[in-house]
NUDOLO-192395 format. One line per 3 residues: number of its first residue (from 1); for each residue x, y, z of C-alpha. Coordinates in nm, 4 decimals. Layout:
// NUDOLO-192395
NUM) X Y Z; ...
//
This chain:
// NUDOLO-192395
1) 2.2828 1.2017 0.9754; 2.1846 0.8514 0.8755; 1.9349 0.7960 0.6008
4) 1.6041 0.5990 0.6607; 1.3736 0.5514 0.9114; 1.4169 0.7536 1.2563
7) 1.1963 0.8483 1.5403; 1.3776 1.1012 1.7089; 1.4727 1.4363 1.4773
10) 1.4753 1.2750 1.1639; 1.5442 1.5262 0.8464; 1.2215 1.4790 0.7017
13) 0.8724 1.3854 0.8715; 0.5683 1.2655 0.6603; 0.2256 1.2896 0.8001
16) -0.0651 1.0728 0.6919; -0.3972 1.2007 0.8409; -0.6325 0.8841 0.8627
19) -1.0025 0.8544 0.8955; -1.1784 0.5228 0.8884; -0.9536 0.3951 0.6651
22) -0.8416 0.0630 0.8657; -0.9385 -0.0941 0.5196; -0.5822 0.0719 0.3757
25) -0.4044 0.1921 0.6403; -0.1867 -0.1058 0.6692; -0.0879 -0.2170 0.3493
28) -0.0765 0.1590 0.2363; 0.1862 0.2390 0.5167; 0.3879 -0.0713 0.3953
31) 0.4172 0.0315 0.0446; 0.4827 0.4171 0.1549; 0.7750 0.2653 0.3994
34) 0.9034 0.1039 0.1106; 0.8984 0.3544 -0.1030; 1.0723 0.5806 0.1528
37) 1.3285 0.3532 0.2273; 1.4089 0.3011 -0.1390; 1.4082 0.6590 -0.2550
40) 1.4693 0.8849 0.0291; 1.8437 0.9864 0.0750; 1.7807 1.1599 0.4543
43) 1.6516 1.0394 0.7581; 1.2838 1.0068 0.7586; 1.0067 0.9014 0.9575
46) 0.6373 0.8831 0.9026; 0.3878 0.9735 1.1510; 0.0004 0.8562 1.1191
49) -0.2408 1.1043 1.2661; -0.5685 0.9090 1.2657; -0.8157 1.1711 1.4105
52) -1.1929 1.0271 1.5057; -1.2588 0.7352 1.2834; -1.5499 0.5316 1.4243
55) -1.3587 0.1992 1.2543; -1.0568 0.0015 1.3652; -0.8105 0.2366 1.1959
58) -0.6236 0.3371 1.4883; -0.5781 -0.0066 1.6243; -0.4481 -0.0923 1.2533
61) -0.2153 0.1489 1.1875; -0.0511 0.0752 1.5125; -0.0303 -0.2711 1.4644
64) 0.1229 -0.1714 1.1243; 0.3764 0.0231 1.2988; 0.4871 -0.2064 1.5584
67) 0.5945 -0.3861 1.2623; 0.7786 -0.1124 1.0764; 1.0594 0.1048 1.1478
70) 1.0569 0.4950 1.1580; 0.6367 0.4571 1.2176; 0.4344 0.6310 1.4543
73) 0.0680 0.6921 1.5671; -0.1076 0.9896 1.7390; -0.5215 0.9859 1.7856
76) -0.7451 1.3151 1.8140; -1.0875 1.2994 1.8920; -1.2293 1.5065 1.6978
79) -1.2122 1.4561 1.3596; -1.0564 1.6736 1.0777; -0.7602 1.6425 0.8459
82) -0.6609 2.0119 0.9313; -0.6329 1.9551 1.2794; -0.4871 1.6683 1.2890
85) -0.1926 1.7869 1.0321; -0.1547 2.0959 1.2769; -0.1248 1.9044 1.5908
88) 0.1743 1.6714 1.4012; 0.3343 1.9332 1.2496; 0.3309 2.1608 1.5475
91) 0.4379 1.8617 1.7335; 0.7245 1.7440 1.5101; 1.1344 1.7839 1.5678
94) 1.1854 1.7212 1.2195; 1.3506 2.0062 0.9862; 1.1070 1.9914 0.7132
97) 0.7236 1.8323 0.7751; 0.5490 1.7107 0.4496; 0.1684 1.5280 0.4119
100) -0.0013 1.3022 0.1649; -0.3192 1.0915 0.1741; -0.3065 0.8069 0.2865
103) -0.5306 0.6776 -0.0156; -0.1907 0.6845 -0.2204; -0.3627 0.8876 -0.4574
106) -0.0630 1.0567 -0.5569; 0.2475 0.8560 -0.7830; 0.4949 0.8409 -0.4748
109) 0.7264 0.9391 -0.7956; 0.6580 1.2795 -0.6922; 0.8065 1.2776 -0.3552
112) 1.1431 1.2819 -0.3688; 1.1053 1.6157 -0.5597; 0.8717 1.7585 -0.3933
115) 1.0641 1.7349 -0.0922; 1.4115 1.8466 -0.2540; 1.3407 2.2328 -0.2758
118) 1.2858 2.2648 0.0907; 1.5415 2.0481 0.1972; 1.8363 2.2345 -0.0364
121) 1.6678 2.5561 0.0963; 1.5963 2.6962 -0.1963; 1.1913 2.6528 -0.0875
124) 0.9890 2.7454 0.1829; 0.6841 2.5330 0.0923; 0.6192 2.2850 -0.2012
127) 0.2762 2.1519 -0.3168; 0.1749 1.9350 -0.5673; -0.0784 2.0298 -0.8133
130) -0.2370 1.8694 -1.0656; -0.3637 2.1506 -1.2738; -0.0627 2.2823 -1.3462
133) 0.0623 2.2864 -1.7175; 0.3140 1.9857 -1.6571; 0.1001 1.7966 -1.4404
136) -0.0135 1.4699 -1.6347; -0.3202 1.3604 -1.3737; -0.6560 1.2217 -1.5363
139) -0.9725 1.2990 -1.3503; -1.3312 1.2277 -1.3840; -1.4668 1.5466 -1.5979
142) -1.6754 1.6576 -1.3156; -1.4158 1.6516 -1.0679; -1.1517 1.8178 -1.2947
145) -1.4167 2.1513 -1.3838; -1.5228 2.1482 -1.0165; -1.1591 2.1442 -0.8774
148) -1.0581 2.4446 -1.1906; -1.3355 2.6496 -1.0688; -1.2546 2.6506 -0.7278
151) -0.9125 2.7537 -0.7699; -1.0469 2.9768 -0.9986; -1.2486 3.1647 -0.7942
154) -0.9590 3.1787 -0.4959; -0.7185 3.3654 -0.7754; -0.9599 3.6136 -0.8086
157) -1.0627 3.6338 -0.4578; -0.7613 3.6246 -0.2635; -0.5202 3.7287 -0.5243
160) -0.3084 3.3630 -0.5008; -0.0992 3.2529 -0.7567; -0.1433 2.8576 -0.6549
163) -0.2906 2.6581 -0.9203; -0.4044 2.3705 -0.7205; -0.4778 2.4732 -0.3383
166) -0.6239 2.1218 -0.2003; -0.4053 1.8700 -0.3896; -0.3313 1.6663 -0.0918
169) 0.1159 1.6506 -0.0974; 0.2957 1.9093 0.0319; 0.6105 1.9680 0.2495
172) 0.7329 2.2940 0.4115; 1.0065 2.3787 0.6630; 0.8736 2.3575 1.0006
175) 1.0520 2.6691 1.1249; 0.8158 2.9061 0.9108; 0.5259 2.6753 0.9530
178) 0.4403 2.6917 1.2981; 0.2936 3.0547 1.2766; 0.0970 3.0126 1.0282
181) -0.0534 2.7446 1.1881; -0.1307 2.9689 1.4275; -0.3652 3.1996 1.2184
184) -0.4987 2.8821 1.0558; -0.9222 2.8850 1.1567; -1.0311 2.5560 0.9731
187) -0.9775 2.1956 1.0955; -1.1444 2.0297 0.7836; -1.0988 2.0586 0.3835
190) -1.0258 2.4422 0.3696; -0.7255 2.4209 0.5734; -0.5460 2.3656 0.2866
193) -0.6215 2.6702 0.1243; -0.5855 2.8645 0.4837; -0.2588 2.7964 0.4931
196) -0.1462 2.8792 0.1133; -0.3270 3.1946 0.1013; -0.1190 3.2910 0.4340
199) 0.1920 3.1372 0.3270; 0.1561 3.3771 -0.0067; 0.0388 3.6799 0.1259
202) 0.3510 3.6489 0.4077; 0.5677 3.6059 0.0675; 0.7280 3.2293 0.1790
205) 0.9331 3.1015 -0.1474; 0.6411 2.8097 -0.2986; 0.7437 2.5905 -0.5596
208) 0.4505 2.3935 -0.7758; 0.5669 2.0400 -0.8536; 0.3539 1.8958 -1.1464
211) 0.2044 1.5028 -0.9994; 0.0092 1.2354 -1.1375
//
């Protein structure tokens, strides 16, 4: 299979949720279709799955892909990161289906190994983390004890092993995906965690990769 950008069955699919963002969306979907093409040795495509936004984001980010290869754009009306990641993924014919924010917050250094594990199959699921004891990120103080408590507290509660449930970058094969989307409740911000307590607890192979 060709590398680069492909609509139709590519290897790998990236998902950007987007919500009032028209701002970014553009010039953020340039520099991640750069990036892609530049780094990614499979064939790839990146879907945008604005959900709800009350600005122009939708009409951005499809003027942004009529200008870019390998780009796509679904809408939901309601809004929610959760659902609209569950509505691409369950929707995707790509092998392995990965997210990020759109807001770049990530290095996009990380990708390309974050991805690897799942496509060699030697992962189920790979998320980023940046509380692990590689991970080099640098947060506001606040955010960093808030963020440590929380996954804290889901340790102890749910007996996880993840040491960063809502860092926003992660990829999984879409095969064991889809049913634990399934048993997924939220549509917002604990979706995340949803679906890494389920992926644990069903024992899917995870692998942490340490981001900026």
């Amino acid at each position: 299979m060709r590398p680069g950008p492909q609509l139709h069955a590519p290897a790998v699919e990236v998902v950007v949720p987007a919500h009032d963002e028209a701002a970014i969306v553009g010039p953020h979907l340039r520099t991640l279709h750069a990036h892609l093409d530049r780094h990614l040795a499979v064939s790839w495509r990146i879907t945008v799955a604005e959900n709800a936004s009350t600005d122009a984001t939708l009409e951005e980010a499809r003027r942004a892909a009529e200008r870019l290869d390998g780009v796509r754009v679904t809408h939901r009306d309601a809004p929610g990161r959760g659902g609209a990641l569950r509505e691409a993924w369950l929707a995707s014919d790509a092998s392995v289906v990965a997210y990020l924010d759109l807001d770049l917050s990530t290095d996009l250094g990380a990708l390309a190994p974050l991805l690897a594990p799942v496509l060699a199959g030697q992962a189920d699921l790979a998320v980023g983390t940046r509380l692990g004891p590689d991970a080099t990120c640098h947060r506001r103080l606040h955010r960093e004890v808030l963020s440590r408590g929380y996954n804290a507290l889901l340790r102890r509660t749910f007996a996880t092993a993840m040491s960063d449930a809502q860092c926003g970058f992660k990829a999984v094969r879409a095969e064991v995906v889809a049913p634990l989307l399934a048993e997924v409740l939220d549509d917002g911000w604990f979706f995340d965690t949803e679906l890494l307590v389920l992926a644990e607890h069903n024992h899917l192979r995870i692998h942490e990769v340490p981001v900026d």
